[in-house]
N, C-alpha and C positions, 0 to 999 in steps of 0.2 A: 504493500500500500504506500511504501514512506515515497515513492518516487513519482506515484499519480499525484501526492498531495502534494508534494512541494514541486510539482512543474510549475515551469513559468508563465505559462496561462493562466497560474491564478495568482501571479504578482499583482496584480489591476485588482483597484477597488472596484466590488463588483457594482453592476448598471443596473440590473432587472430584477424582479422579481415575480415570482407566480405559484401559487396555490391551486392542488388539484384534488376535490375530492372523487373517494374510490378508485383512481388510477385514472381518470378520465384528463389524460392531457392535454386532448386536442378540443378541449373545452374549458381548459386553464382560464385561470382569473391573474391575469398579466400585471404588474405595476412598476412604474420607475420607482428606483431606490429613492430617490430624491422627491417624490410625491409617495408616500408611500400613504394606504386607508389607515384609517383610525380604527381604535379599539372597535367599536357599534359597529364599522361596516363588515369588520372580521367577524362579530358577533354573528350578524343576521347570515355572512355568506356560509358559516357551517351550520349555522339551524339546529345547531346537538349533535352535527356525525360525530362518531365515532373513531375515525379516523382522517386525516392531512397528508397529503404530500406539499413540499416546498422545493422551490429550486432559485437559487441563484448565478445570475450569468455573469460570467464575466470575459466578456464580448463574444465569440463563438463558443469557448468553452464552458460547460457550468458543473456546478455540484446541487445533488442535491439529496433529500431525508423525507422519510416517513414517519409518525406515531400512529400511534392507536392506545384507544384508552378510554375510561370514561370523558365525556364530552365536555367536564369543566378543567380536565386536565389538559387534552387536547387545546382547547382554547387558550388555555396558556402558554403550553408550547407553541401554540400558530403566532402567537403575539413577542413570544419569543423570537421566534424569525424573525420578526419585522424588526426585533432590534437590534439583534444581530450583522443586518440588512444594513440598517440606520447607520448601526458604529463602525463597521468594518473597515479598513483601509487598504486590503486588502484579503486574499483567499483563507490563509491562516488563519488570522483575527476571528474570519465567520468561523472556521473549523473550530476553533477551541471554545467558542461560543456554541457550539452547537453538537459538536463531539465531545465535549470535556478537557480539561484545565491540561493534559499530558498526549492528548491526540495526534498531536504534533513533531512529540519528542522519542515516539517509541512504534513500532509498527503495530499495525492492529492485525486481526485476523485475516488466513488466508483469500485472496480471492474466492468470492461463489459462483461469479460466474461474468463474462462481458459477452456483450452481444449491441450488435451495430444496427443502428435506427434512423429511421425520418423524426428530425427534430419538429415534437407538436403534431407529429403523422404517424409515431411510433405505431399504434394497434392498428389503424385503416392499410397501412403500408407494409407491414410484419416486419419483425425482426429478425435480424438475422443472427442467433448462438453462437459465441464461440468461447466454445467448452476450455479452449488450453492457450492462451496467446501466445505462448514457446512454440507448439505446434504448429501451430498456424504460418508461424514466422520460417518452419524448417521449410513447410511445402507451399507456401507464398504463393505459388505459382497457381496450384493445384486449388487454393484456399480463395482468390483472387477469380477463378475461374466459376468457381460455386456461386460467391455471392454477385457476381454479375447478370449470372441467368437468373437469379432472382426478381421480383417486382421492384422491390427494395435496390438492387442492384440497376435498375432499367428507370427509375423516376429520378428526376431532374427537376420538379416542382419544389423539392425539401431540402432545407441544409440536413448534410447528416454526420451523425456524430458516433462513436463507439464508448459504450457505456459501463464503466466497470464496479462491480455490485459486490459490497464485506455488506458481513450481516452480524457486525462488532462494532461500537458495543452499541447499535443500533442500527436498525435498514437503513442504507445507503448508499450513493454513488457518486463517481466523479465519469465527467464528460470530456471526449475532447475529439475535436471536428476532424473528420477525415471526408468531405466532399471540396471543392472549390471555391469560394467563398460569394462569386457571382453567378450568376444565372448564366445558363442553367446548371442547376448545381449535382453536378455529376460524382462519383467518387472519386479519388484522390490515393491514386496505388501510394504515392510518397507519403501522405500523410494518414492510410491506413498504414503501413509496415513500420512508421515511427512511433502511432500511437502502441501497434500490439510490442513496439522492442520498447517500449516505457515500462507497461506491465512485467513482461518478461525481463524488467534491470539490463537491457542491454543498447549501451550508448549509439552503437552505429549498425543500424539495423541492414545496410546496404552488403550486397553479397561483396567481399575483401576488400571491406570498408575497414577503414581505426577510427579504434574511437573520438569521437570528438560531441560536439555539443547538438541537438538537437532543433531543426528547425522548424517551427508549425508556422 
């Protein structure tokens, strides 16, 4: 985890924010950091669920977390976002607000799972799994090949992002864009094989490449 967290995508004080209840994020409740709703409006938009998602961007890339809980808990934590949201100066800042005081300092739990998405299209457009990012990375070609014939692999209407999921010491995940960043937005072989050599800790995902620094 410690090398998704401290990428350089999330040096930037994040810009966006959005709330999704039951998974439904292509019907997110979007807001600039810098207008962010007040208590009341948070109130009425969960109505007592039971469970939140949140995310925050920071610029293509974003993080993001789920609770669940009874509904005055919930509310709390939703409202917690937003000030986490508020204070942040960066990626870290949100993460230790929102993972806890040592989130930062120590690795959490292993990967569960990444799988590559239409950002805000994720369910209409499916995702695409992928179970091992070392793997992926050995047969790149073959892995590369798979998700092209895909739906997900053939739309050019979504930015898209690969999404990688700990479920320590709370559901969540971190993002980071593997499509081109204008229209139409197609995948990005370089910046899918840099995000999966992130996961997998290795600097220069390029075949008899050295190491060196990582460019998104």
């Amino acid at each position: 985890m410690m090398a998704v967290l401290h990428h350089p995508a999330f040096r930037l004080r994040p810009s966006l924010g959005q709330f999704a209840k039951s998974g439904s994020w292509e019907a997110a409740w979007s807001f600039d950091a810098s207008e962010l709703p007040d208590s009341e409006a948070v109130r009425s938009y969960l109505a007592g669920a039971p469970e939140i998602g949140f995310e925050a961007f920071f610029d293509e890339a974003f993080f993001g977390i789920r609770f669940a809980g009874e509904p005055p808990m919930v509310e709390s934590l939703a409202l917690g976002c937003l000030t986490a949201l508020n204070t942040a100066t960066c990626g870290e800042d949100l993460f230790r607000h929102l993972l806890g005081e040592h989130a930062c300092d120590k690795p959490g739990d292993e990967l569960a799972f990444a799988e590559v998405g239409a950002v805000n299209g994720w369910a209409s457009t499916g995702p695409f799994k992928v179970a091992n990012p070392r793997a992926a990375l050995d047969d790149f070609d073959g892995f590369w090949l798979a998700i092209t014939q895909t739906q997900l692999g053939q739309n050019t209407c979504h930015r898209k992002a690969i999404e990688f999921v700990y479920r320590n010491p709370i559901h969540h995940w971190f993002a980071l864009p593997v499509s081109y960043p204008t229209p139409p937005f197609r995948l990005s072989q370089m910046l899918l094989r840099q995000a999966l050599a992130v996961a997998a800790g290795i600097e220069d995902p390029s075949p008899g490449g050295s190491p060196g620094k990582l460019t998104f």
